[in-house]
N, C-alpha and C positions, 0 to 999 in steps of 0.2 A: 735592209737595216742600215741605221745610215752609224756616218764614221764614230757619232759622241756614242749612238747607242750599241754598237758593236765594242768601244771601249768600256763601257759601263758593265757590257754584261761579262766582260773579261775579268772585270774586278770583283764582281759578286759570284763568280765563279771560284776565284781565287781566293776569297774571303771563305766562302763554302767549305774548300780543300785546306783551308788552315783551320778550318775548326775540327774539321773530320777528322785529322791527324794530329790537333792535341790532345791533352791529356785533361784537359775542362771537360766535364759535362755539362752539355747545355740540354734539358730537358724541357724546357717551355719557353716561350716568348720574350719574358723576364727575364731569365738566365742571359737569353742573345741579347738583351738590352745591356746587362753588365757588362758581356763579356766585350761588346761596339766599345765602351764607355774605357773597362778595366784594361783594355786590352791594346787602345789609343788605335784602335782600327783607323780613323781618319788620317792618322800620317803615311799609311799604306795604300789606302783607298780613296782617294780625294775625289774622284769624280763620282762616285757613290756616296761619298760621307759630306755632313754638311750640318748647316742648324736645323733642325727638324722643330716647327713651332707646333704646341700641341694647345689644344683645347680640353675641359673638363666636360665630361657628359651631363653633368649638371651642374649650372651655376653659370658663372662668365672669367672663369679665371682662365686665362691663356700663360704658356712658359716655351721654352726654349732650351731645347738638348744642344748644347754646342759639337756635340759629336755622334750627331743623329744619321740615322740612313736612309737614303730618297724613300720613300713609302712604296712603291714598287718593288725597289730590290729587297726591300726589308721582307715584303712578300714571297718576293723568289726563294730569299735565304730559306726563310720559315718553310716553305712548301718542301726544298732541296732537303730540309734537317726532320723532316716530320714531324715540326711541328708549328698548332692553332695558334692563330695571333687573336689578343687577347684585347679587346675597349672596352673592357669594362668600367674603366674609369676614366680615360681620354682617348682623344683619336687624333692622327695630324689635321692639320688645315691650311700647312705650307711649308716649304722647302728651298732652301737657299745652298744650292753646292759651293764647298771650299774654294771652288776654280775661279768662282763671281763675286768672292768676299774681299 
């Protein structure tokens, strides 16, 4: 594993153990969206947090989370918290980390 992604996965680790231990329920995909966003995860987690650019599953509208999570660890998270990540209505299609911005 090399040095960035040995640090990444410490962060989404640690992102993991501060959800575990609050007092937010996050019950689906959408909740961890709020809670990335509510919660200003990115100024903890810079190497995981970043613009996350999404697309619509139908149509050609594209947008921009400014305090999105790599789509990987966004995966990890979801897997670690049991729970389904959810396209129903978009999906990523790029990712820019706050470290390159």
């Amino acid at each position: 594993m090399s040095d960035q992604n040995s640090i990444e996965k410490r962060e989404a680790c640690r992102l993991v153990d501060e959800i575990q231990n609050s007092d937010v329920k996050i019950s689906n995909s959408r909740d961890l969206s709020r809670y990335i966003v509510q919660y200003q995860v990115s100024r903890r987690y810079p190497n995981i947090s970043g613009h996350l650019e999404m697309k619509a599953n139908e149509g050609d509208d594209n947008w921009i989370y400014k305090n999105g999570i790599k789509p990987y660890w966004y995966a990890f998270v979801c897997r670690c918290l049991g729970l389904k990540q959810n396209y129903k209505f978009s999906h990523p299609v790029g990712f820019t980390p706050l470290k390159d911005l």
